[in-house]
C-alpha positions as CSV (number, residue, x, y, z in Angstrom):
1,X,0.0,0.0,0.0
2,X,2.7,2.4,0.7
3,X,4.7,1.3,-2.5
4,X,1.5,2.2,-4.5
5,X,1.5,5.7,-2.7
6,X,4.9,6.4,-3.2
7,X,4.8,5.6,-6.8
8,X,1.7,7.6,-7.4
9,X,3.5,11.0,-5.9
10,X,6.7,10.0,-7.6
11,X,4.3,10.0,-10.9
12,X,2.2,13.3,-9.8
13,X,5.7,15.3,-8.8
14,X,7.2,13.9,-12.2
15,X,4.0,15.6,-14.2
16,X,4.5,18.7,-12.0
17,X,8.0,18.8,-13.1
18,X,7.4,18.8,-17.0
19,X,4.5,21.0,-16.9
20,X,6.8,23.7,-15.1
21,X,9.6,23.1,-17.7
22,X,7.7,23.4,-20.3
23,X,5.8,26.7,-18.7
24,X,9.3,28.2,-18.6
25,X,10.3,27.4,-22.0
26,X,6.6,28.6,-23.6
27,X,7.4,32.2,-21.4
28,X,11.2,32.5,-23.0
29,X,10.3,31.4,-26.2
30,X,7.3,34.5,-26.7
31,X,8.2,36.8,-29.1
32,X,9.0,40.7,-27.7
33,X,5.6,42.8,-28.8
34,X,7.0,45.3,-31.4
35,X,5.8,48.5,-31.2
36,X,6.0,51.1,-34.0
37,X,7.8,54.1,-33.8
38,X,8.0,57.9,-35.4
39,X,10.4,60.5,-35.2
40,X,10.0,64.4,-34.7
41,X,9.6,66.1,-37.6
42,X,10.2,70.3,-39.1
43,X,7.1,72.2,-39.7
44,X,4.9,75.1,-39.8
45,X,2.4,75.2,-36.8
46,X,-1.2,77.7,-35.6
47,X,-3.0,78.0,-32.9
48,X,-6.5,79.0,-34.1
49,X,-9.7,80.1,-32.2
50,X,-13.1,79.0,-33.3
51,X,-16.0,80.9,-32.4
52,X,-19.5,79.7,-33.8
53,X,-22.3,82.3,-34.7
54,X,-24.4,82.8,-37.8
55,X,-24.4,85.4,-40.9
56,X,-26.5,88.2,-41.2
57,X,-27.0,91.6,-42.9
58,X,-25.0,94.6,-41.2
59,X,-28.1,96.7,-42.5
60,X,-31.6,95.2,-41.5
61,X,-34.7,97.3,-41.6
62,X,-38.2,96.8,-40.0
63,X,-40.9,99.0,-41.9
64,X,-43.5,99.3,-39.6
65,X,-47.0,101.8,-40.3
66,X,-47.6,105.5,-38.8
67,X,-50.9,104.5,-38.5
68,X,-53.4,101.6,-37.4
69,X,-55.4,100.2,-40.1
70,X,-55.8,97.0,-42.4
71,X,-53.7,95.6,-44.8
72,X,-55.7,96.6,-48.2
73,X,-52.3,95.3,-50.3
74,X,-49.6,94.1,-50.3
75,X,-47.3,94.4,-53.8
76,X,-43.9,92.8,-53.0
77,X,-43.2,88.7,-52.1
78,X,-40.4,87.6,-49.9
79,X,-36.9,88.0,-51.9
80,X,-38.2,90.3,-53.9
81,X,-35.0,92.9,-54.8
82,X,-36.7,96.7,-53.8
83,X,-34.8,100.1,-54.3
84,X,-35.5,102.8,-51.7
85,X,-39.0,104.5,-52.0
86,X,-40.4,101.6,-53.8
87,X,-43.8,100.7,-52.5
88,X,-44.4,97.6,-49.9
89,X,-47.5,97.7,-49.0
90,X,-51.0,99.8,-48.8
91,X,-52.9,100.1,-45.7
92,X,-57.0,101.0,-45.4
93,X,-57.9,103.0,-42.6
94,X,-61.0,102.1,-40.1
95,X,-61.8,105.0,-38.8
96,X,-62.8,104.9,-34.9
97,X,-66.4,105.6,-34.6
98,X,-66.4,107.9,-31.7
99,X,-62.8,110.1,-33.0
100,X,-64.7,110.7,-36.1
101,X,-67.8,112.0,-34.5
102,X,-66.1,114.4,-32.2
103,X,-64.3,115.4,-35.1
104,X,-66.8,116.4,-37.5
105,X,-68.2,118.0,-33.8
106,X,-65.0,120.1,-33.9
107,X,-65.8,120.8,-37.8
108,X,-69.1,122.8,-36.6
109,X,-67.9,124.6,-33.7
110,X,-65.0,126.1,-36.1
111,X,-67.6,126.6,-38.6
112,X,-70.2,128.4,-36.4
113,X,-67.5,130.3,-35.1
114,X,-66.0,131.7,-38.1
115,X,-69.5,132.4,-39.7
116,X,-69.5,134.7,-36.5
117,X,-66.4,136.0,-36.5
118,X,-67.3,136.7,-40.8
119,X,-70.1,138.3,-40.0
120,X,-68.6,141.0,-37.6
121,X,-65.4,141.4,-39.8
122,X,-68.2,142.3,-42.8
123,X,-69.8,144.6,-40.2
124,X,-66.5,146.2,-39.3
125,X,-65.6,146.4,-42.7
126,X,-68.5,148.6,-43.7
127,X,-68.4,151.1,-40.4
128,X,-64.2,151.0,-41.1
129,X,-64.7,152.9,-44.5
130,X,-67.7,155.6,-43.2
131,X,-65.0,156.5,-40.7
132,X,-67.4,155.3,-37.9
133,X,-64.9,153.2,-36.2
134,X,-61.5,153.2,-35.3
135,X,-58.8,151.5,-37.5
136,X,-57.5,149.0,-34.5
137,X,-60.7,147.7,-34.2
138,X,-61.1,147.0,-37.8
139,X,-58.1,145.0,-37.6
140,X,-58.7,143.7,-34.8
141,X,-62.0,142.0,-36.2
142,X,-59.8,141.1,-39.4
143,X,-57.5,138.9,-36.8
144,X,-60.5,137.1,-35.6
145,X,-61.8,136.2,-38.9
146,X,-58.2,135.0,-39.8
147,X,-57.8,132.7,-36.8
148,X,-61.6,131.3,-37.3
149,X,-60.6,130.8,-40.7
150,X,-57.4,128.8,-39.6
151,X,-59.3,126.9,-37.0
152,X,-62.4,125.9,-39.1
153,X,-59.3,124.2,-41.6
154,X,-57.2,122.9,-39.4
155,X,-60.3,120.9,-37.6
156,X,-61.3,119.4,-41.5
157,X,-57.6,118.4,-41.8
158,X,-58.2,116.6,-38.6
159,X,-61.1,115.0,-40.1
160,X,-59.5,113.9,-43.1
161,X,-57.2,112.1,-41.5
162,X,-59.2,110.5,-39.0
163,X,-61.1,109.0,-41.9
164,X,-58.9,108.3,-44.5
165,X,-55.4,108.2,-42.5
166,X,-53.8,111.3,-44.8
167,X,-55.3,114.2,-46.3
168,X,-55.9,114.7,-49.8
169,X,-52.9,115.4,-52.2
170,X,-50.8,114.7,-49.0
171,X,-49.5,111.1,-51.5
172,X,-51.2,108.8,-48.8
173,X,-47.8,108.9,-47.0
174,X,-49.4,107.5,-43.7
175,X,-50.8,104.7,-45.7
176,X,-48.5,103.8,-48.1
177,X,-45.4,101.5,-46.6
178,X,-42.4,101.8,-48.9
179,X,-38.9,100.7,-48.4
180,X,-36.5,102.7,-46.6
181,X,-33.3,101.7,-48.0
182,X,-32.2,99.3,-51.1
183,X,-32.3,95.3,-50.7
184,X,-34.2,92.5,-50.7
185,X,-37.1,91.5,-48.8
186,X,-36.4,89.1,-46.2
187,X,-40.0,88.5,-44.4
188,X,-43.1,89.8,-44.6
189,X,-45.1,88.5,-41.2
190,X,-48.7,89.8,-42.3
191,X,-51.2,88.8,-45.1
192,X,-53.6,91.1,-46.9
193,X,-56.7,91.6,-44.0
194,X,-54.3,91.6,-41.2
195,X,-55.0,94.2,-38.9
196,X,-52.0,96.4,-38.2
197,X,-51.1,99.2,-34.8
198,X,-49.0,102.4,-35.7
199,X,-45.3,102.5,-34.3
200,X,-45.3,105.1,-31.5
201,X,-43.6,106.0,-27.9
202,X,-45.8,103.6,-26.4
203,X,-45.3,100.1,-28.7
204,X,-42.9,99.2,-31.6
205,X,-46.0,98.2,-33.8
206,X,-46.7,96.0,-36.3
207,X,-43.9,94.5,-38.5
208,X,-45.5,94.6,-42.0
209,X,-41.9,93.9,-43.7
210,X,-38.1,93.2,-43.0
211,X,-35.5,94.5,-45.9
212,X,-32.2,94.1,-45.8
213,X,-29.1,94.9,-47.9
214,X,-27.3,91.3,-48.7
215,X,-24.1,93.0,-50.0
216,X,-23.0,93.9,-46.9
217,X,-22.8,90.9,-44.3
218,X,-21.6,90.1,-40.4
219,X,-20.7,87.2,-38.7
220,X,-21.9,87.3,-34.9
221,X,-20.5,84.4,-32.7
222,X,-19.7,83.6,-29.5
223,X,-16.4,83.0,-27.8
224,X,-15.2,81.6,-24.7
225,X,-13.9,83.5,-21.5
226,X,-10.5,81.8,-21.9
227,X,-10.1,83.1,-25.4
228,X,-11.3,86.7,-26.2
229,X,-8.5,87.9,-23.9
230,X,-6.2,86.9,-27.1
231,X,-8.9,89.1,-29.4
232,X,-7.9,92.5,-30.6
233,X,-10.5,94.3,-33.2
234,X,-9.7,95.0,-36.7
235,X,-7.7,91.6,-36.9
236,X,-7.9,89.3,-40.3
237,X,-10.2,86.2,-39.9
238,X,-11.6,84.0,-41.8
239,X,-15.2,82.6,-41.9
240,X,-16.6,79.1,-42.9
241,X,-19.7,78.3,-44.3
242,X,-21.0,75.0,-44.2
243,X,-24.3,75.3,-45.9
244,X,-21.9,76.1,-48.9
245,X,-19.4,73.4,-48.9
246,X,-17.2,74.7,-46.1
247,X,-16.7,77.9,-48.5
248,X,-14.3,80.3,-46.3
249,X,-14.7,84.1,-46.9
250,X,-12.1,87.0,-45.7
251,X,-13.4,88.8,-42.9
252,X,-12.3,91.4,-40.4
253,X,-13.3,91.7,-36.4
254,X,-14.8,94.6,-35.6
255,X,-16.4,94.1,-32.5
256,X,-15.5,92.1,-29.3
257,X,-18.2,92.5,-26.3
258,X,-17.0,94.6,-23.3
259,X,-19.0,92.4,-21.3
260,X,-19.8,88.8,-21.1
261,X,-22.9,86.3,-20.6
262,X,-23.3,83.1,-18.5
263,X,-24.6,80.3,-20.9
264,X,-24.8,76.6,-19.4
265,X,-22.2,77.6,-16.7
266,X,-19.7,79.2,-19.3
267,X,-19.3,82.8,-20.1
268,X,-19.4,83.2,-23.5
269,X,-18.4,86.6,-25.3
270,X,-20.1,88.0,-28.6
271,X,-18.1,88.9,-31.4
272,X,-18.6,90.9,-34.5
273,X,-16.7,90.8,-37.9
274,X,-17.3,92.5,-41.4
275,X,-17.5,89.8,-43.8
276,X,-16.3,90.3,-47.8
277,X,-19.0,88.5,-50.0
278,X,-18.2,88.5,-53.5
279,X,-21.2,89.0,-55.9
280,X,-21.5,85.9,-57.1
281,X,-22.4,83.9,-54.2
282,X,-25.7,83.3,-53.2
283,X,-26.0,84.3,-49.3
284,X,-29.0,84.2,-47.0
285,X,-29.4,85.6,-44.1
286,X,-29.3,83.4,-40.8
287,X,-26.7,81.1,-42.1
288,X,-24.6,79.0,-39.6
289,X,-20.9,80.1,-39.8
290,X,-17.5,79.4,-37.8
291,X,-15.1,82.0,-37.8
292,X,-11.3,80.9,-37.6
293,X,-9.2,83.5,-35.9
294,X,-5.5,82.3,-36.0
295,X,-3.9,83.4,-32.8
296,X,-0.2,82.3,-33.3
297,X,1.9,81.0,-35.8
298,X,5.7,79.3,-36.1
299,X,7.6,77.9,-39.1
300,X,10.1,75.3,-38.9
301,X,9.6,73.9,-35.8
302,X,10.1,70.3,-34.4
303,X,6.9,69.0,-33.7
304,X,5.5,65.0,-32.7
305,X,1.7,64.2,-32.8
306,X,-0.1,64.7,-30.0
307,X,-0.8,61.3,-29.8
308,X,2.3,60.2,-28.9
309,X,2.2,61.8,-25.7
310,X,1.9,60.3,-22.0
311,X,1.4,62.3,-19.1
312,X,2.5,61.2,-15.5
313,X,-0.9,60.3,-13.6
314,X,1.0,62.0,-10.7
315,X,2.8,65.0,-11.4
316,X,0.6,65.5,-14.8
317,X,3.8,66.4,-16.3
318,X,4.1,65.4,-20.6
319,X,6.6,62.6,-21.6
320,X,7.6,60.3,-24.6
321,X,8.8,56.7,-24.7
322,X,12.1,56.6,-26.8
323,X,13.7,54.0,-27.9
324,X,17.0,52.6,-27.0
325,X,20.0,51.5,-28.9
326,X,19.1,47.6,-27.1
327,X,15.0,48.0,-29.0
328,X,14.0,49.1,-24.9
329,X,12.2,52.3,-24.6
330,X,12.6,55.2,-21.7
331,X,10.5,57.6,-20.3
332,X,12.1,61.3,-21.4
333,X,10.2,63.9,-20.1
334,X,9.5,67.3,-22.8
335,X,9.1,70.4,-22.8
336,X,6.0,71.9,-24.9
337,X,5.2,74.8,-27.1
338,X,1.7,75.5,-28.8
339,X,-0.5,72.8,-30.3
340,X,-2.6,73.0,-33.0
341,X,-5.0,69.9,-31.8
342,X,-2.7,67.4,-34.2
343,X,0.8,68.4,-33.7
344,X,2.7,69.7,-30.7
345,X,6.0,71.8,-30.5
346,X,9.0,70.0,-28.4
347,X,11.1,72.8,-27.0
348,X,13.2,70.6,-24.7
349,X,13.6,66.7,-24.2
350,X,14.2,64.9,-27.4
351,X,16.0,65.5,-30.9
352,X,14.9,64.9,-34.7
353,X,16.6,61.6,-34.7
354,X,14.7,59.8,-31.7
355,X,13.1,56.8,-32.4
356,X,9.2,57.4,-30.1
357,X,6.9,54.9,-29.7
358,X,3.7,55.1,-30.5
359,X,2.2,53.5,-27.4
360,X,-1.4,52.2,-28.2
361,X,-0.1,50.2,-30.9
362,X,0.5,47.1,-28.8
363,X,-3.4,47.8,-27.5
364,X,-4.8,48.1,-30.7
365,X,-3.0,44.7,-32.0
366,X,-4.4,43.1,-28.5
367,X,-8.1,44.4,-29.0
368,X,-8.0,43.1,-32.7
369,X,-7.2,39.3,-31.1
370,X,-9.5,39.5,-29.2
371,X,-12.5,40.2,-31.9
């Protein structure tokens, strides 16, 4: 019985012993991972500023009526080219019921009183040239008549235009809306029928039309806090718009807020720039635009690919694996410059001729053996 023992641990020892060797010489015999490596290279480098916003006309024009009335008709459609003066619309006046009663009230006072003040000045008139009375008090009744006359005209005018909104051979200014300046006609809010209020101190009134000039265009964006202190006005940009293929257009800032506005935790600054349309593009208002504003540039500096990178989970401090002249690699520690979101400047750490590794690679080869 103990024989049979002995010889099955001698057995189970002997496996153990082969299964170790042969662990030993599987772990030796495992090829090193390779991983692939790029060197620092010479080029040109910018650090750029994006700010997003939209595009719309620098000269924008509300044309709004003097008057409340109806819209009787309207002549032009929405992007219709106008010139200034041409006519927009046409509005009928509805006269308020009690206004125009007290007016034509007003109407027959005047009249009544300068049928009196007529009748006195004929009077006067007649005693004036027997000599009878005095010449003051001729002219006196001559003044009267005068302002009865002025009075009895001024309450018809006020008539007039309570009823029909101008008075006649006045070229309906009041209800005639025509455009102020040149451009095209971006909205018109109200349909023939629509009932419309005048623009005065108390409300803005009734929209009846927007025109705008299309030649001359702005960008308005937003930037953040951590970025406008780099912004200085009159500054070359450029603008991108992606409704048109990512067109860019030349443009120049004009405008950076004095003050900014909390949005979703952030303060955000607005920013104006003039923007140079050439004729034969197409442009409508409202259109989403990015505006690139380079803030510095370099030529012919040694830059590696961000990507490259590591940074110390400790100290947070930027390093690169380089490769030794055994195939090892070493942590070197660098010193950066400005980044352009692809490339990075070295300043200090490595030279043109080191060998970096480009550390996922090994993790990219293990996640593809695994699928």
């Amino acid at each position: 019985m103990n024989k049979a023992v002995k010889i099955i641990i001698g057995i189970v020892v002997l496996v153990l012993f082969v299964w170790v060797i042969k662990y030993f010489k599987d772990a030796n015999s495992k090829t090193v991972e390779a991983f692939k490596t790029e060197t620092p290279f010479f080029t040109s480098i910018k650090t750029k500023v994006v700010a997003t916003g939209k595009l719309n006309p620098e000269e924008e024009i509300e044309l709004k009526p003097q008057i409340a009335g109806i819209i009787d008709k309207i002549l032009v459609e929405e992007g219709d080219i106008v010139k200034k003066g041409d006519l927009i619309a046409r509005i009928r006046v509805v006269p308020n019921e009690q206004s125009l009663v007290s007016a034509r009230s007003r109407i027959n006072t005047a009249q009544l009183s300068y049928d009196n003040a007529k009748t006195l000045f004929d009077r006067n008139k007649a005693l004036f040239e027997k000599g009878v009375i005095s010449k003051q008090d001729f002219e006196n009744s001559e003044l009267n008549v005068n302002q009865a006359r002025e009075s009895l005209r001024q309450a018809q005018n006020d008539f007039q235009i309570i009823k029909q909104g101008s008075l006649s051979g006045g070229g309906s200014a009041n209800t005639n809306i025509v455009a102020q300046i040149s451009g095209t006609v971006l909205e018109i809010p109200v349909r023939e029928g629509d009932q419309v209020i005048e623009s005065n101190s108390f409300n803005a009134g009734t929209t009846i039309a927007t025109v705008a000039d299309m030649s001359k265009m702005i960008f308005e964006g937003k930037v953040d806090e951590s970025e406008v202190g780099k912004l200085e006005e009159g500054k070359d940009i450029i603008v991108v718009l992606g409704a048109i293929n990512q067109k860019e257009f030349p443009a120049t800032l004009t405008f950076v807020a004095p003050k900014g506005i909390e949005e979703n935790g952030a303060v955000q600054f607005t920013i104006k720039a003039d923007v140079q349309v050439e004729q034969s593009t197409k442009i409508r208002a409202g259109y989403s635009a990015n505006a690139e504003i380079e803030m510095e540039s370099k030529d012919s500096v040694m830059v590696v690919k961000e990507a490259l990178l590591q940074f110390n989970r400790f100290t947070e401090k930027p390093y690169v694996e380089v490769q030794q002249e055994d195939g090892s690699f070493e942590e070197v520690y660098v010193e950066l410059g400005i980044s352009d979101g692809i490339n990075v400047e070295i300043t200090e750490g490595v030279s043109e001729t080191d060998n970096i590794k480009v550390w996922n690679k090994a993790k990219e080869e293990n996640n593809d053996e695994n699928e």
